[in-house]
Backbone bond lengths (Angstrom), bond angles and torsions (degrees), N, CA, C in turn:
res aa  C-N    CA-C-N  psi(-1)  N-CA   C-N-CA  omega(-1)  CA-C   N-CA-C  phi
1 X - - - 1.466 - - 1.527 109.69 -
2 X 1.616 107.51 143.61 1.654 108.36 -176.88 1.490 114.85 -61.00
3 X 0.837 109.53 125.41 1.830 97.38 163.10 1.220 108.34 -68.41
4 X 1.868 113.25 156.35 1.276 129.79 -163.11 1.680 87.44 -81.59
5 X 1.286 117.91 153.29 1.294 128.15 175.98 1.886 111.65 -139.86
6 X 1.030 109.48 143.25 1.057 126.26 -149.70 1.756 95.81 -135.20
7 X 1.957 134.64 103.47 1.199 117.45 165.37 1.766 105.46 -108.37
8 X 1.531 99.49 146.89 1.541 99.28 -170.07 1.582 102.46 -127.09
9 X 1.457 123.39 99.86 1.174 112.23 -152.09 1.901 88.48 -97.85
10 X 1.508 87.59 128.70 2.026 97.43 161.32 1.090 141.56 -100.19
11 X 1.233 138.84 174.36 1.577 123.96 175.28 1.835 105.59 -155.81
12 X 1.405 90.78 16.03 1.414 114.13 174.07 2.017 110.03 83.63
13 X 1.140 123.82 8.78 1.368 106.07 -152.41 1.555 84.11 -95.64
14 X 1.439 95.55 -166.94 1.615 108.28 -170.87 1.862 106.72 -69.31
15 X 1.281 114.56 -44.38 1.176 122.48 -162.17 1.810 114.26 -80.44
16 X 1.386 107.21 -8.49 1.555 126.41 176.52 1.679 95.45 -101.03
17 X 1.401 107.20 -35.72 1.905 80.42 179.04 1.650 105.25 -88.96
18 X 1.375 127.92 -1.58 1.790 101.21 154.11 1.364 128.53 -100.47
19 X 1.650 99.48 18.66 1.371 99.90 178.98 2.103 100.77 -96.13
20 X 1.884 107.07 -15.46 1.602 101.39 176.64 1.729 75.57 -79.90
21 X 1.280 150.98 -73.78 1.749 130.61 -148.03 1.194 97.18 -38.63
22 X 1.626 140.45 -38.99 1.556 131.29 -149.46 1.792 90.29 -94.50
23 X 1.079 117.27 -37.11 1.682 107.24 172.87 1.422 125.60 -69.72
24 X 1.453 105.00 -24.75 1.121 106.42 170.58 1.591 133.84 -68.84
25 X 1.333 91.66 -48.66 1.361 109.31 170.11 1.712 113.18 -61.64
26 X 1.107 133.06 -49.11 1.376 140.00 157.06 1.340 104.00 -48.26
27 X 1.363 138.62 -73.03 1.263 126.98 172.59 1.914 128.89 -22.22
28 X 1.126 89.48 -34.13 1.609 109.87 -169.66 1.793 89.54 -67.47
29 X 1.468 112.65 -76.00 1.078 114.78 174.55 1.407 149.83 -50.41
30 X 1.394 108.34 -16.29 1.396 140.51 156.67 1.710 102.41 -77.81
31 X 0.879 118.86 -56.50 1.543 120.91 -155.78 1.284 128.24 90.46
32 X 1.315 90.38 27.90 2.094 99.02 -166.58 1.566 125.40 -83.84
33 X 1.119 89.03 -178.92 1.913 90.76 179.73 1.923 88.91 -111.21
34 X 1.600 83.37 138.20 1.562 85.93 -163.54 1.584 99.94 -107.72
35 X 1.395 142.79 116.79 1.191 136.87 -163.77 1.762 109.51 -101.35
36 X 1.828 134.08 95.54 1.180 98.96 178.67 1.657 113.45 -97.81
37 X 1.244 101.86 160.61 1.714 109.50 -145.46 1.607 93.37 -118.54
38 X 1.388 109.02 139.38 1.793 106.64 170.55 1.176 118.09 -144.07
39 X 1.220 136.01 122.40 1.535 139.71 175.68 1.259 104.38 -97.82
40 X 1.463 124.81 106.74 1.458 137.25 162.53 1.976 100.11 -31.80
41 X 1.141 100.97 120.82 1.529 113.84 154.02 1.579 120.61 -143.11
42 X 1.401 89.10 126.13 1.959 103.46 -179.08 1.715 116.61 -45.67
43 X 1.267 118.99 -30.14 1.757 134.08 171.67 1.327 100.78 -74.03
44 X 1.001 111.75 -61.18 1.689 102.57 -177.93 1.395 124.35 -54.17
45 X 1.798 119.80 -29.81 1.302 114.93 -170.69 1.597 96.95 -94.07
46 X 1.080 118.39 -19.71 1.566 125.18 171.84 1.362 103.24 -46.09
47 X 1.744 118.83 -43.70 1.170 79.06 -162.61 1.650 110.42 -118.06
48 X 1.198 95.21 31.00 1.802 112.00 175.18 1.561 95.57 -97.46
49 X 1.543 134.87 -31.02 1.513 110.20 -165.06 1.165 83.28 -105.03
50 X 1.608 105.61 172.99 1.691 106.59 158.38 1.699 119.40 -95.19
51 X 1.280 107.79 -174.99 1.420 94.73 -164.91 1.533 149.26 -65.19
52 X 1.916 92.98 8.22 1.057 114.17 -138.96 1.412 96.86 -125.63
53 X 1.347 115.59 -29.35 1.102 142.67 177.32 1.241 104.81 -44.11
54 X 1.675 140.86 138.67 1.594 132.37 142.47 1.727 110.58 -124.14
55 X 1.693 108.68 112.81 1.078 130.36 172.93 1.314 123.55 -102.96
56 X 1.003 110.34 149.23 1.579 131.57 154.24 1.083 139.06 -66.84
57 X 1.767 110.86 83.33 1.085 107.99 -136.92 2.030 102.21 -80.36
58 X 1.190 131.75 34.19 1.406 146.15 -171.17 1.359 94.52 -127.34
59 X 1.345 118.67 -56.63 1.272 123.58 -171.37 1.456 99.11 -66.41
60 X 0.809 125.03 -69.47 1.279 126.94 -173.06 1.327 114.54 -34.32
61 X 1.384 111.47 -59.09 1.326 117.02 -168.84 1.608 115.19 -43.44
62 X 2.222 84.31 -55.11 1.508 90.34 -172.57 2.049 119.86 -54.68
63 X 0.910 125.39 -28.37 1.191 157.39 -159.26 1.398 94.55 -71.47
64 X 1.564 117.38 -59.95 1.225 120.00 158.67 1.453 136.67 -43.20
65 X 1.432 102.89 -72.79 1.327 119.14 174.74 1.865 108.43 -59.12
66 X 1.203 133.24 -35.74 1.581 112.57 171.53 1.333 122.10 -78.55
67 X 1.433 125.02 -12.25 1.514 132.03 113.92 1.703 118.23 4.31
68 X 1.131 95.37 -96.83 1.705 121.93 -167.76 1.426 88.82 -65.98
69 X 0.988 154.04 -40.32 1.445 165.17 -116.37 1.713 79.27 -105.29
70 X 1.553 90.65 -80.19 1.548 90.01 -166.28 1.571 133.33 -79.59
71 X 1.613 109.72 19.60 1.463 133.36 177.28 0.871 90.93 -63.56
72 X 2.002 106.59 -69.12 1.217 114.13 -153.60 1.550 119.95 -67.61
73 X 1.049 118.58 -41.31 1.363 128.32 -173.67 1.788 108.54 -61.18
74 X 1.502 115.18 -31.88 0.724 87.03 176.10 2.071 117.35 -95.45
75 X 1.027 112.54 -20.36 1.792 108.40 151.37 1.119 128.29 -51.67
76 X 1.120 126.14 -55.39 1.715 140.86 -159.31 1.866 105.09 -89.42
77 X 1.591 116.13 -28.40 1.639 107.57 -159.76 1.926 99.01 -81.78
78 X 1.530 111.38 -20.11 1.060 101.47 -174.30 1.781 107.76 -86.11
79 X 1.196 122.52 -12.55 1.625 131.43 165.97 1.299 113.99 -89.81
80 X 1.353 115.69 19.88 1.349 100.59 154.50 1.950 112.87 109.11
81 X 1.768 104.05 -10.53 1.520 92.06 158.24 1.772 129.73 -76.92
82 X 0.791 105.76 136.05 1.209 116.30 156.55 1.703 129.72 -6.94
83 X 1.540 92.49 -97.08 1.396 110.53 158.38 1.509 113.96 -179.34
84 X 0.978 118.32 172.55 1.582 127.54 -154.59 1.661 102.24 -144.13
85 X 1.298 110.52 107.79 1.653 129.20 176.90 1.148 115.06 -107.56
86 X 1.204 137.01 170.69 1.423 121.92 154.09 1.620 108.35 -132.16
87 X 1.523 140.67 -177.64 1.171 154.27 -150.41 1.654 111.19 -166.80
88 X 1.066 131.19 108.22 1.459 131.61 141.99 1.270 149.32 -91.67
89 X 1.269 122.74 121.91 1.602 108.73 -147.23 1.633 95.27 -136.41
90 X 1.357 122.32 118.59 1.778 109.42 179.82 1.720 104.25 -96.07
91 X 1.064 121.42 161.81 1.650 149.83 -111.02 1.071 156.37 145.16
92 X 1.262 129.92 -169.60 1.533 133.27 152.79 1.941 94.04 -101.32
93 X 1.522 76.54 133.81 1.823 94.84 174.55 1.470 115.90 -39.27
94 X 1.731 107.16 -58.92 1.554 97.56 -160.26 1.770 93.73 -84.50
95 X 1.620 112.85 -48.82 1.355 90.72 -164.45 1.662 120.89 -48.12
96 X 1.442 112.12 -29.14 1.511 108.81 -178.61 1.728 121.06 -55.13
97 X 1.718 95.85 -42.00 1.280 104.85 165.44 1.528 107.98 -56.75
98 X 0.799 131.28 -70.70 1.324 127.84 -175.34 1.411 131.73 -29.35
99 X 1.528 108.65 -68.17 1.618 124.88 150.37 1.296 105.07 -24.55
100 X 1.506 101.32 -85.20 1.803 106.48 -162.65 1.632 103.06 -51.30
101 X 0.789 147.69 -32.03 1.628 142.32 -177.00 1.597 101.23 -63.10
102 X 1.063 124.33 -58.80 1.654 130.82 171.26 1.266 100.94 -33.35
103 X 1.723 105.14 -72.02 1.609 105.82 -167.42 1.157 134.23 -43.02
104 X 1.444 103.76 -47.25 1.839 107.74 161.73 1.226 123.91 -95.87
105 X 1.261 121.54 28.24 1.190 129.95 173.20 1.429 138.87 62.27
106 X 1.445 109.65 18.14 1.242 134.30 -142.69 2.041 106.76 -51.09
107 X 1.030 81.03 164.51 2.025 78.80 176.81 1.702 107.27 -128.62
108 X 1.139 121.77 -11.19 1.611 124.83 165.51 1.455 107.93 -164.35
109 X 1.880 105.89 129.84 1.554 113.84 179.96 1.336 84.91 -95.87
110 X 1.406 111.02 170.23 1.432 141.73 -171.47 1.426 111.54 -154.66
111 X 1.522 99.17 108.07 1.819 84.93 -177.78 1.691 83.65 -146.08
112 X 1.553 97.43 178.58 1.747 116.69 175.74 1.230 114.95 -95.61
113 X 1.255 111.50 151.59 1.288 109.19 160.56 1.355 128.88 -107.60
114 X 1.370 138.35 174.10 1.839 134.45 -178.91 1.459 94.77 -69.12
115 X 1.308 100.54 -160.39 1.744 122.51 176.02 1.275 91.28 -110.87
116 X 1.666 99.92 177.41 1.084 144.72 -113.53 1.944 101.98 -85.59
117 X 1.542 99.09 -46.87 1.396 120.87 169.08 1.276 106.34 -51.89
118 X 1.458 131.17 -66.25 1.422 128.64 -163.77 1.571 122.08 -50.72
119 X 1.811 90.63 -39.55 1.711 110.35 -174.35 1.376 94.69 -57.83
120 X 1.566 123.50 -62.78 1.445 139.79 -151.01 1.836 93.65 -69.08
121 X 1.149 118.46 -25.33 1.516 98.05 172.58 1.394 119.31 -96.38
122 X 1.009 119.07 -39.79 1.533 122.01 -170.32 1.921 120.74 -143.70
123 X 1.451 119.02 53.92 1.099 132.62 -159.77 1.408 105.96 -45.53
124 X 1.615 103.15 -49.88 1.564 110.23 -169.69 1.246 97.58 -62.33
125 X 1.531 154.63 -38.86 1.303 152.39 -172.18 1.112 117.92 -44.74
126 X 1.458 121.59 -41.81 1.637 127.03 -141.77 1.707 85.84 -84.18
127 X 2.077 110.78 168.27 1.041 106.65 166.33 1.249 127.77 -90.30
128 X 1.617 111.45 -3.24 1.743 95.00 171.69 1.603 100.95 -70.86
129 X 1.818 117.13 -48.62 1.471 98.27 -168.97 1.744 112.93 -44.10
130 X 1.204 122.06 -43.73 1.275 133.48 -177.95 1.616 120.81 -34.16
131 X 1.336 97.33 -50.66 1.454 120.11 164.89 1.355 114.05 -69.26
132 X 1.343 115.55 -51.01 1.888 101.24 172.59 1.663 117.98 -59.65
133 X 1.163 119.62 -50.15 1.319 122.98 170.09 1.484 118.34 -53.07
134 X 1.010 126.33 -24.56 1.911 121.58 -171.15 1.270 105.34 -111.21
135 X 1.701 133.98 -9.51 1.647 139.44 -142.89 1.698 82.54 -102.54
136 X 1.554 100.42 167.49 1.683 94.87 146.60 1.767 90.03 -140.09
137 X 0.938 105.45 21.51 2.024 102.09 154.75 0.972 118.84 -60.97
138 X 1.458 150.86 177.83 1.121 146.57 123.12 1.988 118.88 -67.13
139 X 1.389 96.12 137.46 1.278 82.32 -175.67 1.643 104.20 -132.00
140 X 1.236 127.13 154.67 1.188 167.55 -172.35 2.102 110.70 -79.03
141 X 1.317 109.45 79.12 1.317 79.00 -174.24 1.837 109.13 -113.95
142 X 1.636 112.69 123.17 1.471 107.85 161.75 1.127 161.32 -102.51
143 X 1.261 128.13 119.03 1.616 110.95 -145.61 1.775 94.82 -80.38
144 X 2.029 89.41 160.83 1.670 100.03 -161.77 1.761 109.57 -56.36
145 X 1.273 113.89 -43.30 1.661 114.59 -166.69 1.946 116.34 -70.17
146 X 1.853 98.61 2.69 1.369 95.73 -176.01 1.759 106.38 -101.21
147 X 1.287 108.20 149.93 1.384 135.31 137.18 1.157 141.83 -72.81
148 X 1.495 108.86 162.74 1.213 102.43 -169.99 1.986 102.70 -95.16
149 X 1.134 110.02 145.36 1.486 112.87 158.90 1.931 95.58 -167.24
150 X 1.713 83.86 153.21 1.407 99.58 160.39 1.752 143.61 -32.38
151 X 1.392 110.47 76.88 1.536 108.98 -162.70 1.394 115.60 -48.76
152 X 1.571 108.03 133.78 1.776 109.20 -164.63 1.740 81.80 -90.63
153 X 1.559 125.08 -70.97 1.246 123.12 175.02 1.316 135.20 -76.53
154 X 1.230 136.90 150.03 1.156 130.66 167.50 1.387 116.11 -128.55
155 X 1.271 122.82 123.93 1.645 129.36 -157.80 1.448 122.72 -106.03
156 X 1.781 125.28 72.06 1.620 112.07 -150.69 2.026 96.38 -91.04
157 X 1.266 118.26 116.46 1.267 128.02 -173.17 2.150 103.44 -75.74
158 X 1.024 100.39 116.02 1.408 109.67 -167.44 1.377 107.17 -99.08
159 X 1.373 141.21 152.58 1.394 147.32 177.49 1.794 112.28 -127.91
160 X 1.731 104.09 -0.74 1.478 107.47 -179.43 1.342 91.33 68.79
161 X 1.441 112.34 58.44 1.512 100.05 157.73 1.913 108.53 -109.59
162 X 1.023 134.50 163.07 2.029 139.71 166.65 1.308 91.86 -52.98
163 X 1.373 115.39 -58.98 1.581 103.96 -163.93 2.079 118.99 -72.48
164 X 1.249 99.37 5.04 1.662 101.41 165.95 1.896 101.78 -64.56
165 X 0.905 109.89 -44.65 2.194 106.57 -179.92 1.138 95.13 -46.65
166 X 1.217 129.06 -63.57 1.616 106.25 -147.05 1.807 89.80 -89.20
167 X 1.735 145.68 -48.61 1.061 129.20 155.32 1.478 133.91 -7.78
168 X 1.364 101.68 -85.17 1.922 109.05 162.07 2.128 120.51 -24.75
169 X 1.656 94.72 -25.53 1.404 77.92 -172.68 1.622 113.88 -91.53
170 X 1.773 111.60 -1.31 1.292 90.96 153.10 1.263 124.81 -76.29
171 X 1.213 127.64 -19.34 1.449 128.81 -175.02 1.211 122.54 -59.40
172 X 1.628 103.60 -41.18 1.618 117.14 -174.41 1.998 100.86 -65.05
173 X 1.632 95.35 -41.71 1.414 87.85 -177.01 2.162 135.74 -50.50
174 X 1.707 89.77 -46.04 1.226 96.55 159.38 1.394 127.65 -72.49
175 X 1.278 116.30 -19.37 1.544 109.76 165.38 1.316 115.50 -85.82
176 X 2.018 137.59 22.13 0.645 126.02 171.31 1.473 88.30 -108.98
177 X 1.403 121.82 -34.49 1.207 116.06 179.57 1.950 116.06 -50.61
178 X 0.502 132.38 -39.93 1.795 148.82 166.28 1.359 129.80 -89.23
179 X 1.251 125.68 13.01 1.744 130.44 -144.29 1.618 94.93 16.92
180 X 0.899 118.64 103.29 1.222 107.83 160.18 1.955 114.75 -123.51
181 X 0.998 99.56 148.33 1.832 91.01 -178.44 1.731 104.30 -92.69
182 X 1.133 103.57 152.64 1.572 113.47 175.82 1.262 102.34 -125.01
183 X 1.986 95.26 140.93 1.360 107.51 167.31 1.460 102.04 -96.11
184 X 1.544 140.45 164.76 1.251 122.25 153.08 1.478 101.99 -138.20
185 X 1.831 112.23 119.78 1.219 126.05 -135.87 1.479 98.69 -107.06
186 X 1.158 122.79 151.19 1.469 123.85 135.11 1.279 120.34 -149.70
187 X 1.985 98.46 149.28 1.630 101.00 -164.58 1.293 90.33 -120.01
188 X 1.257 110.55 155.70 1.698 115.09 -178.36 1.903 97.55 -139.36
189 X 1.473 114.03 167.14 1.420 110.24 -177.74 1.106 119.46 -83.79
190 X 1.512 129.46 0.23 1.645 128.25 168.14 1.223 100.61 173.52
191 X 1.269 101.61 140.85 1.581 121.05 154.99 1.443 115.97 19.81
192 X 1.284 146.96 103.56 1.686 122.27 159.21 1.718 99.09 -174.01
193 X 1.236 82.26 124.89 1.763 113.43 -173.91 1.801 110.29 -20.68
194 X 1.555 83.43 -64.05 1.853 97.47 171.10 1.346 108.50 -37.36
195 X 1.299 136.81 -59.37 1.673 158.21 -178.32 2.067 82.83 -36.27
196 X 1.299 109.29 -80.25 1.590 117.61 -175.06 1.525 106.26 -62.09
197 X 0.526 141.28 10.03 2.000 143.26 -169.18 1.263 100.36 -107.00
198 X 1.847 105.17 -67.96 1.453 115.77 171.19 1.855 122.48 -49.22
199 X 1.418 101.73 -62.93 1.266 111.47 168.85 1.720 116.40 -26.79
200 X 1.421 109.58 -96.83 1.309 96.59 158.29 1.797 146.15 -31.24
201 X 1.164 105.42 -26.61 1.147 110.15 174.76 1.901 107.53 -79.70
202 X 1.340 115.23 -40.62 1.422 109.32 168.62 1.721 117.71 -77.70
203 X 0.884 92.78 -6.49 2.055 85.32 156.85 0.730 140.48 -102.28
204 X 1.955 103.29 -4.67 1.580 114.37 179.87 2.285 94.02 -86.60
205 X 1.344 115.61 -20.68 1.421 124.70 -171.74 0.909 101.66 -106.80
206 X 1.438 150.34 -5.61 1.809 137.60 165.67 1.324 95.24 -115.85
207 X 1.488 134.59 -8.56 1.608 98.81 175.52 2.048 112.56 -84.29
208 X 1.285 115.96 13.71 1.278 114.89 -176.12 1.787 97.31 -96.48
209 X 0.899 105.98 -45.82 2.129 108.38 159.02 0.858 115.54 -35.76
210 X 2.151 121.37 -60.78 0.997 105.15 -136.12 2.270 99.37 -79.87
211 X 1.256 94.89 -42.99 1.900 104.46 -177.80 1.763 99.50 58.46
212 X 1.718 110.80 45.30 1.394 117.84 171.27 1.435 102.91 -142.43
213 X 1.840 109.05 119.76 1.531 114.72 -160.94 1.770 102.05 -83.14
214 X 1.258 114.32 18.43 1.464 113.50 -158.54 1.796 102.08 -117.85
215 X 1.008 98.21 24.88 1.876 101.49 -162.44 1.480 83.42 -130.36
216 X 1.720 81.24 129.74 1.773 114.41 160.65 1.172 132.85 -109.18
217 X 1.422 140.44 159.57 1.393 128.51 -142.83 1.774 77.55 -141.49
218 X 1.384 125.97 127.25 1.129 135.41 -177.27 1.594 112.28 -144.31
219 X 1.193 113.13 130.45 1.334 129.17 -176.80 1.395 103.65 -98.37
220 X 1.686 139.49 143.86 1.462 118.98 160.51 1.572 86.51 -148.86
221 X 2.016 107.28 160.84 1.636 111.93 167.38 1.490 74.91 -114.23
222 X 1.733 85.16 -173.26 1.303 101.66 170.81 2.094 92.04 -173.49
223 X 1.202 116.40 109.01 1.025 116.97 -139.63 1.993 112.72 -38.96
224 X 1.895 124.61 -41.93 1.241 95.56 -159.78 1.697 82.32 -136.49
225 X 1.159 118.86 5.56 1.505 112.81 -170.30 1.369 107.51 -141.54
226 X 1.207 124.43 107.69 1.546 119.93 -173.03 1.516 119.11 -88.51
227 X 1.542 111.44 5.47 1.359 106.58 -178.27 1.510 92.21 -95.98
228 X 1.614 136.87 -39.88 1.404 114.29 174.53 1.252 105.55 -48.48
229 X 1.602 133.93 -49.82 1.184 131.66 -174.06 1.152 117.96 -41.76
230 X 1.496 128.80 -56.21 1.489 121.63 167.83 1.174 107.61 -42.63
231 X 1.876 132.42 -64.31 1.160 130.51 -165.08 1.634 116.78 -39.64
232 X 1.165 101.70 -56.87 1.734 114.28 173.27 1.620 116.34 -66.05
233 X 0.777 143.77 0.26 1.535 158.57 139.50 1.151 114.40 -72.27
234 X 1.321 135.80 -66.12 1.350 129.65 170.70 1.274 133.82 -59.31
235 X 1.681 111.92 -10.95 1.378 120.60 155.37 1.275 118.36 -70.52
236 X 1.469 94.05 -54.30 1.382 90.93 -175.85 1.275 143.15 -78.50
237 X 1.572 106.73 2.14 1.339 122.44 178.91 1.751 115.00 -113.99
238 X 1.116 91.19 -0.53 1.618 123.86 156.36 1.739 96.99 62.29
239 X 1.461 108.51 42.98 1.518 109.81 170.99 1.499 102.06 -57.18
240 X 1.854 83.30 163.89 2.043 89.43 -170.44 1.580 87.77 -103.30
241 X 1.415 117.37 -25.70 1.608 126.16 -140.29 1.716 104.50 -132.92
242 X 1.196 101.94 124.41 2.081 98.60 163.83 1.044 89.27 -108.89
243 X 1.409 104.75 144.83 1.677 117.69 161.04 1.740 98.72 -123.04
244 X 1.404 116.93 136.52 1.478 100.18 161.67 1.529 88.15 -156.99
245 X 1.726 109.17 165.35 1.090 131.62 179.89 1.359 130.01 -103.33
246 X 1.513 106.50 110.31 1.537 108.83 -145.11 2.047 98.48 -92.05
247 X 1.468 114.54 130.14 1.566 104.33 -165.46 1.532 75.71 -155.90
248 X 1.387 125.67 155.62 1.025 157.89 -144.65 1.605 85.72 -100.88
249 X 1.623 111.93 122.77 1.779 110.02 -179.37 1.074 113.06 84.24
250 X 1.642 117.93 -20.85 1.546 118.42 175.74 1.185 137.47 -49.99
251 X 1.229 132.72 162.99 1.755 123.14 151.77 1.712 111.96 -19.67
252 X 1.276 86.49 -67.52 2.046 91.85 -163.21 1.627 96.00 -61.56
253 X 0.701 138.24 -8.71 1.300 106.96 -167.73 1.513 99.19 -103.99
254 X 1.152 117.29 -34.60 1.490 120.27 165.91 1.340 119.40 -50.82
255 X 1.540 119.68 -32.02 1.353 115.61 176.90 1.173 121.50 -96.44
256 X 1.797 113.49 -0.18 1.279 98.05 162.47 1.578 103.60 -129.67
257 X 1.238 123.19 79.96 1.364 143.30 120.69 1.531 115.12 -34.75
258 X 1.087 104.65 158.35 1.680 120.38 172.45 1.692 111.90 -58.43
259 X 1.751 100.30 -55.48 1.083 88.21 -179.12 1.417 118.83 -80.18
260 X 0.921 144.66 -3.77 2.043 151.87 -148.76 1.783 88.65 -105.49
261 X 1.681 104.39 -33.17 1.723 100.34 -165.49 1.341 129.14 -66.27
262 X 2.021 91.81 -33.57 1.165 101.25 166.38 1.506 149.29 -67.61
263 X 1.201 107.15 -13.89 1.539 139.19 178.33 1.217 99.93 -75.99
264 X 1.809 133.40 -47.19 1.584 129.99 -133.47 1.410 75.63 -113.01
265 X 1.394 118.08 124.75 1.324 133.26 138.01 1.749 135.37 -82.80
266 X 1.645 94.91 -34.85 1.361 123.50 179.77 1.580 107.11 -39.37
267 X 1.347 136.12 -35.53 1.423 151.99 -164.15 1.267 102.27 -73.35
268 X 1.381 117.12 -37.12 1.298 97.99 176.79 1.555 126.54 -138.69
269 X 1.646 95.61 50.14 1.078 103.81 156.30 1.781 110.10 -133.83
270 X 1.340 111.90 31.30 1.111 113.95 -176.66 1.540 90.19 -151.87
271 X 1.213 132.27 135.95 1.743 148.63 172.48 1.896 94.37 -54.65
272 X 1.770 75.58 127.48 1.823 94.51 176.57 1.654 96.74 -102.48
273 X 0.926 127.79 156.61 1.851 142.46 160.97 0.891 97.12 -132.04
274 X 1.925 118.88 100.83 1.390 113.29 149.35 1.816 110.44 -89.10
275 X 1.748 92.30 133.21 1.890 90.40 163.15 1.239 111.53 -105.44
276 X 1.438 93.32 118.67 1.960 89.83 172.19 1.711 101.23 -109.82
277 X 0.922 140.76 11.54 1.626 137.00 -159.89 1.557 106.37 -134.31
278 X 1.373 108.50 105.45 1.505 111.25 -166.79 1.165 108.10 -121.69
């Protein structure tokens, strides 16, 4: 049987080293081989040396990464990871990511995301979005100002689609890994019977999947935009975790439009789980 694999691509900044703590820690619980991945870029080392500085930018890297390499291995191998390698490959950022995920066959990327400004101007730009849109992995996304801790909630945003059954059962898995309780949400733009018809009708058909006594079935409006609606739910219900299922026509993709992106800050200051691999 494959081992679970886990690629965590870095570039050294703040928001890529808590996305290796969030692989790591998942790794542990998976039991995986944890791969961290680096594509030399001239911007990035710009702004790790100073100006005066002349590095190697291979050397360097490597220097780095057997570093991190051997943090982890030595925290994480006695809880239960696997093992933790790393890979450097020069390129284009995402396609390398991309490639290399194929090559080893990976089963969840894990990467960071910028702050708060970058998201709010140009979401589709950045390279994790880049990577969610072109991947069919599931991927892991963390924004820079988070840490890692034990998720109390986990929040899977539903659209009443068939393919939430087999989706939901990664969710249940990491919330067995953590006890964690799950809400599994849906927000609609107002009031309407159908909204409650459906609702109920998908809890009477995913609670035989889920066989987890810790999952709640939650309805919410929010009068004309349902992605603030998530936002304001997930504050207030103080989820640690989004999970949603990214499918062409879907929920997610509707909410992250150009215009919907700019509004939602919440994404990235709270860990996204997109599942695209069912």
């Amino acid at each position: 049987m494959k081992d679970f694999t886990i690629l965590c691509p870095t570039d050294f900044s703040e928001c890529s080293l808590n996305a290796i703590e969030y692989a790591a820690k998942l790794g542990e619980k998976y039991h995986a081989r944890l791969i961290l991945f680096h594509v030399p870029n001239r911007e990035d080392y710009q702004k790790l040396a100073s100006e005066n500085a002349m590095i190697s930018t291979i050397g360097f890297a490597s220097s780095k990464l057997t570093q991190l390499m051997n943090t982890v291995n030595e925290e994480s191998l006695p809880k239960g990871l696997l093992e933790c390698s790393f890979e450097i490959q020069e390129g284009n950022t995402v396609s390398s990511i991309l490639d290399y995920s194929e090559q080893v066959n990976a089963d969840l990327i894990i990467m960071g995301t910028e702050g708060v400004n970058e998201f709010k101007k140009n979401y589709v730009g950045t390279r994790t979005s880049k990577v969610v849109q072109r991947t069919d992995k599931d991927v892991f996304v963390i924004p820079r100002k988070v840490f890692f801790k034990p998720p109390r909630k986990l929040v899977y945003a539903t659209d009443y689609l068939e393919e939430d059954k087999i989706a939901i059962q990664k969710v249940v898995q990491i919330a067995h890994f953590f006890d964690s309780e799950i809400d599994v949400l849906h927000v609609g733009y107002k009031k309407k019977s159908i909204d409650k018809a459906l609702h109920q009708s998908m809890i009477s058909e995913i609670t035989p999947f889920l066989n987890y006594e810790k999952t709640n079935f939650v309805l919410r409006t929010y009068r004309d935009n349902p992605g603030l609606g998530l936002e304001n739910y997930l504050i207030s219900a103080k989820g640690d975790v989004l999970f949603t299922l990214s499918k062409k026509k879907s929920w997610f993709e509707q909410i992250f439009n150009k215009n919907l992106s700019k509004k939602m800050s919440y994404f990235i200051n709270k860990p996204l789980f997109v599942i695209k691999n069912l």
